[in-house]
VEXSE-81378 format. One record per residue (C-alpha): chain; y, x, z. Coordinates in Angstrom, 3 decimals, always signed. Example, Ala and Ser with C-alpha at 12.3 -4.5 7.8 and 13.67 -1.06 7.14 Angstrom:
BEGIN
["A",[-4.500,+12.300,+7.800]],
["A",[-1.060,+13.670,+7.140]],
//
This chain:
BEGIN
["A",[+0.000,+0.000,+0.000]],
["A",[+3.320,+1.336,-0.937]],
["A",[+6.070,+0.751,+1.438]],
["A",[+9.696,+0.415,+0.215]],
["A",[+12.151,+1.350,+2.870]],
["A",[+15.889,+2.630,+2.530]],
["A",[+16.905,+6.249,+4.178]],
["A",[+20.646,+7.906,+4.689]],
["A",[+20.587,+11.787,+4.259]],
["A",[+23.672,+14.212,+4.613]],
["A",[+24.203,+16.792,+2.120]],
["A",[+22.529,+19.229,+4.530]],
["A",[+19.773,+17.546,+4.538]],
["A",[+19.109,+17.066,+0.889]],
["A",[+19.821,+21.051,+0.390]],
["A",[+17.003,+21.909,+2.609]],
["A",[+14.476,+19.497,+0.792]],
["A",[+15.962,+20.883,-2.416]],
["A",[+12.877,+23.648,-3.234]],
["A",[+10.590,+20.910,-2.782]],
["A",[+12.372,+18.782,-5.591]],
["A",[+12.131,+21.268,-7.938]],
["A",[+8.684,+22.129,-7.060]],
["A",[+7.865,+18.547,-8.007]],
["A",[+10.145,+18.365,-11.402]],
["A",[+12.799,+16.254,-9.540]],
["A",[+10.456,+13.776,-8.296]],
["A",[+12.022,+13.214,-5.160]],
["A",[+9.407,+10.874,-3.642]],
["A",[+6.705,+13.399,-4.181]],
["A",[+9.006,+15.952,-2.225]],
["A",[+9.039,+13.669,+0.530]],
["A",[+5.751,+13.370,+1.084]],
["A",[+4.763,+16.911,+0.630]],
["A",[+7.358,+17.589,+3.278]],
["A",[+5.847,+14.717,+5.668]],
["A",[+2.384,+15.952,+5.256]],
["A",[+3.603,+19.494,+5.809]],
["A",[+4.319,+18.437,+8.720]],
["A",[+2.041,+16.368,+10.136]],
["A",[-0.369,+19.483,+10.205]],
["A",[+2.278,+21.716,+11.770]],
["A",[+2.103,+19.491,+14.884]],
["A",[-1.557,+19.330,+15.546]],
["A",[-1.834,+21.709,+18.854]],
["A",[-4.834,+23.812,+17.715]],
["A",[-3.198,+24.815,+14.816]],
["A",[+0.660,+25.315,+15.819]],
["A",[+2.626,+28.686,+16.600]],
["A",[+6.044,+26.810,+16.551]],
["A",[+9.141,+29.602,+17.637]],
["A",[+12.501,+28.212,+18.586]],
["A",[+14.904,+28.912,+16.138]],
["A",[+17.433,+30.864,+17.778]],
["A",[+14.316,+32.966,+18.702]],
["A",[+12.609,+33.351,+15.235]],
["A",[+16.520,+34.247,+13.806]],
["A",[+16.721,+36.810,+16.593]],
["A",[+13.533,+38.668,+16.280]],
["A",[+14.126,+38.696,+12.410]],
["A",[+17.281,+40.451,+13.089]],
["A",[+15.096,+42.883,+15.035]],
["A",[+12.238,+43.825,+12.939]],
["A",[+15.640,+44.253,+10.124]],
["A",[+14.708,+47.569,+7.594]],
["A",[+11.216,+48.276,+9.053]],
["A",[+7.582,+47.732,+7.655]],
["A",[+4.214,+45.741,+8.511]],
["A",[+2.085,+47.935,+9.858]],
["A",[-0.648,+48.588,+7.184]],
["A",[-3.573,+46.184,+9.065]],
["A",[-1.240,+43.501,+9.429]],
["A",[-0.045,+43.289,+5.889]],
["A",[-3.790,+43.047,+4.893]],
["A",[-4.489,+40.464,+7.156]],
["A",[-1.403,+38.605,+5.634]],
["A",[-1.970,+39.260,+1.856]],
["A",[-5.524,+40.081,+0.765]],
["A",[-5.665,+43.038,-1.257]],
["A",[-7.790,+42.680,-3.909]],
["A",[-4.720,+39.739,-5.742]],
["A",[-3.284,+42.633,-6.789]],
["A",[-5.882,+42.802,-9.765]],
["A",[-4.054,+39.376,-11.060]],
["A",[+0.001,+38.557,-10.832]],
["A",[-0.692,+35.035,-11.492]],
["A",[-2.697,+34.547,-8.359]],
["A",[-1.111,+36.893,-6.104]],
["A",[+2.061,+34.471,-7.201]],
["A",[+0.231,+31.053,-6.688]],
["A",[-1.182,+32.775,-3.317]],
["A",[+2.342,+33.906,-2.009]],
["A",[+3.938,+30.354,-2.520]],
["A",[+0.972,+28.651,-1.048]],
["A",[+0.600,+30.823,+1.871]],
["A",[+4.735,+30.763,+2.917]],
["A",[+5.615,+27.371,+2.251]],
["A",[+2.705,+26.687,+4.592]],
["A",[+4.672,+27.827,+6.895]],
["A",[+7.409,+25.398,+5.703]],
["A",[+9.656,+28.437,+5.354]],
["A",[+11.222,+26.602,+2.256]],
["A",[+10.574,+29.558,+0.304]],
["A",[+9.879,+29.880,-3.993]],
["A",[+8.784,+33.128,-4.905]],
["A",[+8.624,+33.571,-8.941]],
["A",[+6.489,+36.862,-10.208]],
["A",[+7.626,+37.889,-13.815]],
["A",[+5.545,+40.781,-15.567]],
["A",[+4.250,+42.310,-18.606]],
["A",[+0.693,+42.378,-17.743]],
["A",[-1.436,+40.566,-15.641]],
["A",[-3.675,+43.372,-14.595]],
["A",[-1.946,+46.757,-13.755]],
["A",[+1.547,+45.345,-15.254]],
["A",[+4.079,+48.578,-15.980]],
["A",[+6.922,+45.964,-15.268]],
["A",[+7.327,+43.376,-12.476]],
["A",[+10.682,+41.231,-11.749]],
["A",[+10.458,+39.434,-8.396]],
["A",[+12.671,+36.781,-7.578]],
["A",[+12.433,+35.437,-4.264]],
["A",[+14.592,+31.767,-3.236]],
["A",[+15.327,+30.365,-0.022]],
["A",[+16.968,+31.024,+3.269]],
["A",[+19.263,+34.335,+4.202]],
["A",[+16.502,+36.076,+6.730]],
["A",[+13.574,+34.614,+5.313]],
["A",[+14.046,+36.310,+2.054]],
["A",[+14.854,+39.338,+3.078]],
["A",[+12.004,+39.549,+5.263]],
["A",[+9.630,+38.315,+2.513]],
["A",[+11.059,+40.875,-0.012]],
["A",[+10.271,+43.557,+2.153]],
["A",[+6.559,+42.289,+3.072]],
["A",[+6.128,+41.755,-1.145]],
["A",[+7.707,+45.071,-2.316]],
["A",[+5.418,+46.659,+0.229]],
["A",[+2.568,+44.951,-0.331]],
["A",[+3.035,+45.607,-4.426]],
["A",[+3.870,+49.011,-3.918]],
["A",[+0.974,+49.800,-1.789]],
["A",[-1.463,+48.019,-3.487]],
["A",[-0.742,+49.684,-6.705]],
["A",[-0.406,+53.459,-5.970]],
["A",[-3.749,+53.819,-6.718]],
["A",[-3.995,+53.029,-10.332]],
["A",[-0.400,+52.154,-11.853]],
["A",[+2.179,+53.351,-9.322]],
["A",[+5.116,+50.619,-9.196]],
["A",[+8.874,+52.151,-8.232]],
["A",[+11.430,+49.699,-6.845]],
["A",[+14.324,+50.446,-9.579]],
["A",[+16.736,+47.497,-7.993]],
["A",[+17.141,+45.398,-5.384]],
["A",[+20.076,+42.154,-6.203]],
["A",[+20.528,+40.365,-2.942]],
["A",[+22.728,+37.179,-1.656]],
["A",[+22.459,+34.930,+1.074]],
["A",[+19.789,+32.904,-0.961]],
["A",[+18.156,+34.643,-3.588]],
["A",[+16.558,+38.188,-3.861]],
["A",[+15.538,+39.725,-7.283]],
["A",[+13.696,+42.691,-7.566]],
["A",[+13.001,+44.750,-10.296]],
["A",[+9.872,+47.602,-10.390]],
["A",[+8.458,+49.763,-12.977]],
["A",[+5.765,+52.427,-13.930]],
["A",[+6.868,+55.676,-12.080]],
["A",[+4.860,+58.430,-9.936]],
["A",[+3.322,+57.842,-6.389]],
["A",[+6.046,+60.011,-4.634]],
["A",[+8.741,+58.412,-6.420]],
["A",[+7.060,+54.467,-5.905]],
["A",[+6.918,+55.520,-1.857]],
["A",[+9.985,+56.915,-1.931]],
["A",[+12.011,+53.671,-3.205]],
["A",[+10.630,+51.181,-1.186]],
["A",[+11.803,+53.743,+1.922]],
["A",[+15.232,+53.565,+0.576]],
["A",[+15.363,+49.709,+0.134]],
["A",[+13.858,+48.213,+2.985]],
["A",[+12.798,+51.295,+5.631]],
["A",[+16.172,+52.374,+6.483]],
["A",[+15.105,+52.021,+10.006]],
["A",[+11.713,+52.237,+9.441]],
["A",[+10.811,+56.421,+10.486]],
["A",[+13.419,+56.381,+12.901]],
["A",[+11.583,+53.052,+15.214]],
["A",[+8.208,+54.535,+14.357]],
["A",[+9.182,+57.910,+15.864]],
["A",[+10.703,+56.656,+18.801]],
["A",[+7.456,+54.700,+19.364]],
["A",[+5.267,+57.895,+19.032]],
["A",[+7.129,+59.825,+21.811]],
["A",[+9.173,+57.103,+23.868]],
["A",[+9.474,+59.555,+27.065]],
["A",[+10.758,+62.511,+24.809]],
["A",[+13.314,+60.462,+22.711]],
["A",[+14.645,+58.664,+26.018]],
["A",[+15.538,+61.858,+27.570]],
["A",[+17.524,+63.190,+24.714]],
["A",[+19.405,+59.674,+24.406]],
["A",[+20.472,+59.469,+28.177]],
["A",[+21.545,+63.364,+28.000]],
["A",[+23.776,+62.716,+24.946]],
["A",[+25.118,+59.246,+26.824]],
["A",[+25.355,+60.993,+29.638]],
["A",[+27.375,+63.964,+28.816]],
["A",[+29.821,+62.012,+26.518]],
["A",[+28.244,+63.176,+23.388]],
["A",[+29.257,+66.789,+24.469]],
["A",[+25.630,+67.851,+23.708]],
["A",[+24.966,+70.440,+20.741]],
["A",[+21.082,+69.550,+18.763]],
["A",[+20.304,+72.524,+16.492]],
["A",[+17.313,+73.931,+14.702]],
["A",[+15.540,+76.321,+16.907]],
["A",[+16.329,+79.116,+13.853]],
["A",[+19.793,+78.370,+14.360]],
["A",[+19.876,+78.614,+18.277]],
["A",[+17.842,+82.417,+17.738]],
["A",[+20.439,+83.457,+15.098]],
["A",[+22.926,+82.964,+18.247]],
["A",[+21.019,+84.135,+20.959]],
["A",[+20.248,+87.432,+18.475]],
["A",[+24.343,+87.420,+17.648]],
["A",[+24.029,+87.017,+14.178]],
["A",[+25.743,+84.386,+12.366]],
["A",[+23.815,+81.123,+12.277]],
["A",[+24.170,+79.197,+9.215]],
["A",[+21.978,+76.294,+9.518]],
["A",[+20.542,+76.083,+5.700]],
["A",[+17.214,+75.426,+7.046]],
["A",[+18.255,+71.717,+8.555]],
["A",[+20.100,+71.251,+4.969]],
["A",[+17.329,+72.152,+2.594]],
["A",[+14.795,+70.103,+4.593]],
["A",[+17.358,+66.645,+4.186]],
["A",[+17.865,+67.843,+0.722]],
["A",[+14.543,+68.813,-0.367]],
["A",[+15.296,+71.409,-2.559]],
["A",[+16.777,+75.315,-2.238]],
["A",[+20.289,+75.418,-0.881]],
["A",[+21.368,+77.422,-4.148]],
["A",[+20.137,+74.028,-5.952]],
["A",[+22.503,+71.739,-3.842]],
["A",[+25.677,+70.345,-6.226]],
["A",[+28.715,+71.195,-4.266]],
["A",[+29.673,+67.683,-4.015]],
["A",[+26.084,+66.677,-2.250]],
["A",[+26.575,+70.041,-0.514]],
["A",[+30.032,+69.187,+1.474]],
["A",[+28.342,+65.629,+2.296]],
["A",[+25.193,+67.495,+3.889]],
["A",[+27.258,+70.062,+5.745]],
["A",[+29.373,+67.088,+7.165]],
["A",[+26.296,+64.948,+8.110]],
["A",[+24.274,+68.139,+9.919]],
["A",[+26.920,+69.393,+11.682]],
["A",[+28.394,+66.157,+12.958]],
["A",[+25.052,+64.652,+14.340]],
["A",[+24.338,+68.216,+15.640]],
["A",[+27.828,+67.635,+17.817]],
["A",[+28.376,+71.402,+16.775]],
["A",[+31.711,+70.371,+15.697]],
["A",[+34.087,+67.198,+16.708]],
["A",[+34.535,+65.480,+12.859]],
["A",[+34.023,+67.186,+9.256]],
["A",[+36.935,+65.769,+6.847]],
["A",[+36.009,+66.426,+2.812]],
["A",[+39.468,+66.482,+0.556]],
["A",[+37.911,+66.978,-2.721]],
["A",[+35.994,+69.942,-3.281]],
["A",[+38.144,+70.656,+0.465]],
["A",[+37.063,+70.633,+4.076]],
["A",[+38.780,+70.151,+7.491]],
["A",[+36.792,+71.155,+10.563]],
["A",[+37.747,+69.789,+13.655]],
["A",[+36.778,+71.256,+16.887]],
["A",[+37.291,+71.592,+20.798]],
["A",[+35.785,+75.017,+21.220]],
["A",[+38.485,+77.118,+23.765]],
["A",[+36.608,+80.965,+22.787]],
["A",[+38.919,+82.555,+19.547]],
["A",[+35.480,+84.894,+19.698]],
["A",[+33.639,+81.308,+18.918]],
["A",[+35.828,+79.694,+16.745]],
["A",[+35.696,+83.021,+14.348]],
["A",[+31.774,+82.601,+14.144]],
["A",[+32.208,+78.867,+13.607]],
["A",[+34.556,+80.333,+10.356]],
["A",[+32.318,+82.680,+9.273]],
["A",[+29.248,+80.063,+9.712]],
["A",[+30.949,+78.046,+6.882]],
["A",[+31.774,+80.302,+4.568]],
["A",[+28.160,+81.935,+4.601]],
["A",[+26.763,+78.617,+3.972]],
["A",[+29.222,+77.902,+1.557]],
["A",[+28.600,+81.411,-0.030]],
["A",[+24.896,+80.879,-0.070]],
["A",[+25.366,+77.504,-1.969]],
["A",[+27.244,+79.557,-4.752]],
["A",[+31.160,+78.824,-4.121]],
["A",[+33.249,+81.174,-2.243]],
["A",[+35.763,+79.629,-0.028]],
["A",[+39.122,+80.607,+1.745]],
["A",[+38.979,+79.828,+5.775]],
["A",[+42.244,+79.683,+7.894]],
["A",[+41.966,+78.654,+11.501]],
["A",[+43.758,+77.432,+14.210]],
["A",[+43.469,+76.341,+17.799]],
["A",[+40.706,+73.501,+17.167]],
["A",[+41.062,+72.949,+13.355]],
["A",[+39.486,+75.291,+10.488]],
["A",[+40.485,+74.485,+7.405]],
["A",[+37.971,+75.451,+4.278]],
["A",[+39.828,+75.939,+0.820]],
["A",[+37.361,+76.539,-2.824]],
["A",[+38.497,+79.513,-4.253]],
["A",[+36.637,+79.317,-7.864]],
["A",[+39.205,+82.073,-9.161]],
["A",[+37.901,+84.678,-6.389]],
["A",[+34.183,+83.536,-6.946]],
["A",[+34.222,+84.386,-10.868]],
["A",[+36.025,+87.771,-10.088]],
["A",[+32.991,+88.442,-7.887]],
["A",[+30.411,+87.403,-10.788]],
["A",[+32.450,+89.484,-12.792]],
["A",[+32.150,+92.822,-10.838]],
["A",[+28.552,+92.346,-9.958]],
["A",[+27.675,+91.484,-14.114]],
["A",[+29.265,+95.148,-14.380]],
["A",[+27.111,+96.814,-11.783]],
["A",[+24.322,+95.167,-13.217]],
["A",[+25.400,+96.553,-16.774]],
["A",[+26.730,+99.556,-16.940]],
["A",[+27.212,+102.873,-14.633]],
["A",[+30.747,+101.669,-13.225]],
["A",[+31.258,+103.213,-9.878]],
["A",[+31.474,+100.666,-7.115]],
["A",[+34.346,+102.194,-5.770]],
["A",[+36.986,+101.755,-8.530]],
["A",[+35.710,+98.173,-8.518]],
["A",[+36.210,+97.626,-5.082]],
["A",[+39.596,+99.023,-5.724]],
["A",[+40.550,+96.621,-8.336]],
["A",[+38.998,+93.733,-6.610]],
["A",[+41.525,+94.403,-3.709]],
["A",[+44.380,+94.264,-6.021]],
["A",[+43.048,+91.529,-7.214]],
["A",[+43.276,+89.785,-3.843]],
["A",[+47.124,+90.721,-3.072]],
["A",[+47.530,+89.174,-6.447]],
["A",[+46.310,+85.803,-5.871]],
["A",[+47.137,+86.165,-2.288]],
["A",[+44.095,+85.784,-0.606]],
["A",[+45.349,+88.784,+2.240]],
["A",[+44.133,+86.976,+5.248]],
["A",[+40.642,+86.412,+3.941]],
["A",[+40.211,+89.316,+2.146]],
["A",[+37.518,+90.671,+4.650]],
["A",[+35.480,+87.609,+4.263]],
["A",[+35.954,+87.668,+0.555]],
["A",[+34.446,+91.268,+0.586]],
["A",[+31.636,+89.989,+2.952]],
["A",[+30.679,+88.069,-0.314]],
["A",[+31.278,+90.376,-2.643]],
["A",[+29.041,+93.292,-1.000]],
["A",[+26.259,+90.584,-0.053]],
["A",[+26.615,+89.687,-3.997]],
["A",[+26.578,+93.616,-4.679]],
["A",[+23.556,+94.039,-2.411]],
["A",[+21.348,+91.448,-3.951]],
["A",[+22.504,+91.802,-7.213]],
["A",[+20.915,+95.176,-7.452]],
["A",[+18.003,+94.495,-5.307]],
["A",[+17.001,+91.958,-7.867]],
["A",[+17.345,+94.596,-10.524]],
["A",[+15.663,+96.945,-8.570]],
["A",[+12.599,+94.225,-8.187]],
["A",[+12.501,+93.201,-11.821]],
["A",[+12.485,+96.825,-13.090]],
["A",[+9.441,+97.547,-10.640]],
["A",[+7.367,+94.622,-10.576]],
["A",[+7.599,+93.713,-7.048]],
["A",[+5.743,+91.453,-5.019]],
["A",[+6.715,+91.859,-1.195]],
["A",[+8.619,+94.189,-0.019]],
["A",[+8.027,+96.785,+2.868]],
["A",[+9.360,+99.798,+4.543]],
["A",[+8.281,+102.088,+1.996]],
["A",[+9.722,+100.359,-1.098]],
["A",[+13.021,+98.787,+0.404]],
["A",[+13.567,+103.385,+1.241]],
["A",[+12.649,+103.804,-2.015]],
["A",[+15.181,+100.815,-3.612]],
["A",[+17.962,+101.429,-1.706]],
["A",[+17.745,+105.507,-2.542]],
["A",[+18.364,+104.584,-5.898]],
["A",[+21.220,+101.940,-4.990]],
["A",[+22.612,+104.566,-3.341]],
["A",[+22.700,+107.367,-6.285]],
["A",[+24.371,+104.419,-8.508]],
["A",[+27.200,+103.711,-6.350]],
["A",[+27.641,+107.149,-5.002]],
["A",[+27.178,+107.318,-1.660]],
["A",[+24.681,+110.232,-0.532]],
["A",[+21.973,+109.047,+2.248]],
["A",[+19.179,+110.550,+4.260]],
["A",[+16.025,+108.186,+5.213]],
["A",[+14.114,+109.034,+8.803]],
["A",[+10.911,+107.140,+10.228]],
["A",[+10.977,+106.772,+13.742]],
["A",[+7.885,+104.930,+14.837]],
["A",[+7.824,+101.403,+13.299]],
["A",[+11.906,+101.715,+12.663]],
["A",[+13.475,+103.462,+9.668]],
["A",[+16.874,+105.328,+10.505]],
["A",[+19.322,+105.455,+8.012]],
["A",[+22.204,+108.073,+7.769]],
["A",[+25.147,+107.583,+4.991]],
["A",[+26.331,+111.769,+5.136]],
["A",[+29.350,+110.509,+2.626]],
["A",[+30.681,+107.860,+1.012]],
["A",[+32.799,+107.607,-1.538]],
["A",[+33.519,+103.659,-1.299]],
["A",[+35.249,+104.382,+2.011]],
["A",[+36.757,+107.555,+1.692]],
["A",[+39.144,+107.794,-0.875]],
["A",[+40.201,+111.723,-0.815]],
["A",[+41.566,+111.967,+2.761]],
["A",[+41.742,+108.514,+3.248]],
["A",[+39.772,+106.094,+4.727]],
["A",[+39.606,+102.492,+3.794]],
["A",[+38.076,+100.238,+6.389]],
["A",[+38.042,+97.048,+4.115]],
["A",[+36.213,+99.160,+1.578]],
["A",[+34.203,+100.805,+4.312]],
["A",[+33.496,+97.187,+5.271]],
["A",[+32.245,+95.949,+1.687]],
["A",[+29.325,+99.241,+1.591]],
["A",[+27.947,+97.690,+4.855]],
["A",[+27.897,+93.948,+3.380]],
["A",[+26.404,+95.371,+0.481]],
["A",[+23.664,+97.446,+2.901]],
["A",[+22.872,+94.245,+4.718]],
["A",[+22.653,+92.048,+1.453]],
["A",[+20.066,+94.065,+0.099]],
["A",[+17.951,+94.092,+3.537]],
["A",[+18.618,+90.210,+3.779]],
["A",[+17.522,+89.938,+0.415]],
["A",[+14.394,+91.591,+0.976]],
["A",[+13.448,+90.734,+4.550]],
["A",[+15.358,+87.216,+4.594]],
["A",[+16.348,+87.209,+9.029]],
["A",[+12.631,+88.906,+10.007]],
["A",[+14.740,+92.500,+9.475]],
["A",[+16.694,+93.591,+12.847]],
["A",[+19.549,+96.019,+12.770]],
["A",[+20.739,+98.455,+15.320]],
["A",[+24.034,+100.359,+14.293]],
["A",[+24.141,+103.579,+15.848]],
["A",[+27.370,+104.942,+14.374]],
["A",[+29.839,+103.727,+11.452]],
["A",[+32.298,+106.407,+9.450]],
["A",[+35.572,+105.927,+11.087]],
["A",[+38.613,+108.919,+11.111]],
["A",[+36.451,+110.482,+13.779]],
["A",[+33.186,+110.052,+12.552]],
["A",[+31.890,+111.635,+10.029]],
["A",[+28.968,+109.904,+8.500]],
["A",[+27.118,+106.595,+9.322]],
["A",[+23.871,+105.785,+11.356]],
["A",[+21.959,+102.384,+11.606]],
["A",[+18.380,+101.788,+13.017]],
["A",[+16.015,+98.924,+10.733]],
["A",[+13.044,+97.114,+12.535]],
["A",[+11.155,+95.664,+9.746]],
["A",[+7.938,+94.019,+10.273]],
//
């Protein structure tokens, strides 16, 4: 018996029951009783898990950029409907509107089986969505690294629809884009969870102290502790996933400001450009000089040399292409030719009063003589064929080095250390005179070439540098 009967609905209302109209072709009566049968089964006891709705919004907001664990996505989609599109799409509409989540989820694709393209287009409420398109992109994803790896290419999102486009791509890459859609959150909840006690520690420390705390790499805390120079690449390379020397300068200045702000090393990194403004509250002149030198290493060791002027808390980090290609220059004509370092180094300081760069010329010639001192190690290692280098062949290299840019040099083992003696140089003494930037520059150069070799495994001792007193030079090398 069919019952005629007349019913008032607000415009809210009618929205709501609107996927269930189209689901039926407009047949609104149909609608209305899918929606009354719906939920006549939601209410019998044995079979109800009914959340309030202030409490189902608030732990969606919670579970917000994370993943399913693995066994739980299983238990929610079976597996094996990734071998058909067509079902997995009948299955996912069946199983969520179940639920009465007013959800319709539309699979497009090019194949059925293994498909090389999928579009997913998800409709329905703002959470719900969201949630589903993470639980599908992962399921898809997963599901199909084995045999056709699908990559999330793009994600279009509003408050009620989701599209989602995939494609044929590699099984690092497929991984890789569903972390960077919907797992912002994901490693970070995850690793909390695996060490709560650890991670609780290092939060209330940092609240605690005001955020005064400093987090390095341990390389970077033994750098200090040894006095070098820390630079921090090691922290950079690993977010970047390539060599530092790799890194665009752009992506560079972003890293360097991301690492060393969340390290608390330094107060706020500003980038101007191709610019950078370091702000600190470090009291020591002693520490904010190794802060300034930090920079410009890294800097240097990304390829770009850079002018650094400091004050009381502010360092201030300015590209200096013009100096960099002078470098390249000087170093192509090492390389090249039998030019004596000397009169280079000469004309690269004139070069520096020129394009007044006078209060950073010792830093600039820190670069240069690293440049200088890998440059011809490299040479040196092409020309002999080798492999790894030891005490016996870095003696041998830097005998030679030595004979090209004129400097004469006695070697002595002592024990496991090798002593090194410069008897006279010619890139610090210029007749009678003696140039300590110069003098400077032949060290850079020495400890290039040992850097280059040894990377920070190499310790040096210096017994003795030429000076107007001294005479001749005297360092001690540890290398393992």
């Amino acid at each position: 018996m069919i019952v005629t009967k007349h019913v008032s609905l607000d415009d809210d209302c009618i929205k709501k029951m609107q996927p269930y109209e189209d689901k039926h072709n407009g047949n609104f009566s149909a609608a209305i009783r899918e929606i009354i049968e719906r939920t006549g089964k939601s209410n019998i006891p044995n079979n109800s898990t009914t959340i309030d709705n202030s409490l189902f919004k608030w732990m969606l907001n919670e579970i917000d950029d994370t993943f399913v664990p693995d066994n739980v996505l299983d238990e929610l989609i079976d597996p094996r409907l990734m071998v058909s599109m067509s079902k997995l799409e009948e299955y996912l509409n069946y199983r969520f509107n179940e639920l009465l989540w007013g959800i319709d989820i539309a699979l497009k694709y090019d194949r059925n089986t293994s498909p090389s393209e999928v579009l997913i287009e998800i409709r329905g409420t703002s959470q719900k969505i969201k949630l589903l398109a993470c639980i599908i992109s992962q399921f898809v994803v997963k599901n199909s690294l084995k045999d056709a790896p699908l990559e999330i290419k793009s994600v279009i999102y509003n408050d009620d629809y989701i599209k989602m486009e995939l494609s044929a791509s590699q099984k690092n890459d497929s991984l890789d884009s569903l972390d960077r859609f919907f797992g912002h959150n994901n490693e970070v909840i995850q690793t909390i969870k695996s060490r709560p006690a650890f991670w609780k520690a290092i939060v209330n420390r940092h609240v605690h102290s005001n955020y005064n705390m400093v987090t390095v790499h341990k390389n970077y805390f033994e750098d200090l502790l040894s006095g070098k120079v820390p630079l921090g690449e090691i922290t950079i390379e690993t977010l970047a996933r390539r060599p530092i020397r790799e890194i665009p300068l752009k992506e560079m200045l972003s890293f360097i400001k991301e690492v060393y702000e969340t390290a608390r090393i330094v107060d706020t990194v500003e980038i101007e450009k191709d610019s950078i403004i370091i702000f600190n509250n470090y009291r020591n002149i002693d520490a904010i000089e190794k802060l300034k030198k930090t920079f410009v290493m890294l800097l240097e060791a990304n390829g770009h040399l850079y002018e650094a002027r400091s004050t009381a808390n502010m360092i201030v980090l300015t590209h200096r292409p013009d100096i960099g290609i002078k470098i390249n220059e000087i170093v192509d004509n090492l390389k090249a030719s039998n030019t004596r370092l000397d009169k280079e180094l000469i004309s690269f300081m004139e070069f520096l009063k020129e394009v007044k760069c006078t209060p950073d010329i010792p830093l600039s010639l820190t670069s240069l003589g690293r440049r200088i001192g890998t440059s011809l190690m490299q040479v040196y290692e092409n020309e002999n064929n080798i492999k790894n280098w030891n005490q016996k062949n870095f003696k041998k290299a830097f005998e030679i080095i030595d004979s090209k840019i004129h400097r004469e040099s006695e070697w002595k083992v002592d024990g496991k250390s090798l002593v090194y003696i410069i008897k006279k140089c010619n890139i610090a003494s210029q007749g009678d005179k003696f140039d300590m930037y110069l003098c400077h520059t032949g060290r850079e150069t020495f400890k290039g070439a040992l850097s280059y070799a040894f990377g920070n495994k190499a310790e040096l001792e210096i017994k003795k540098l030429i000076s107007h007193k001294d005479k001749f030079c005297e360092v001690v090398i540890k290398i393992p």
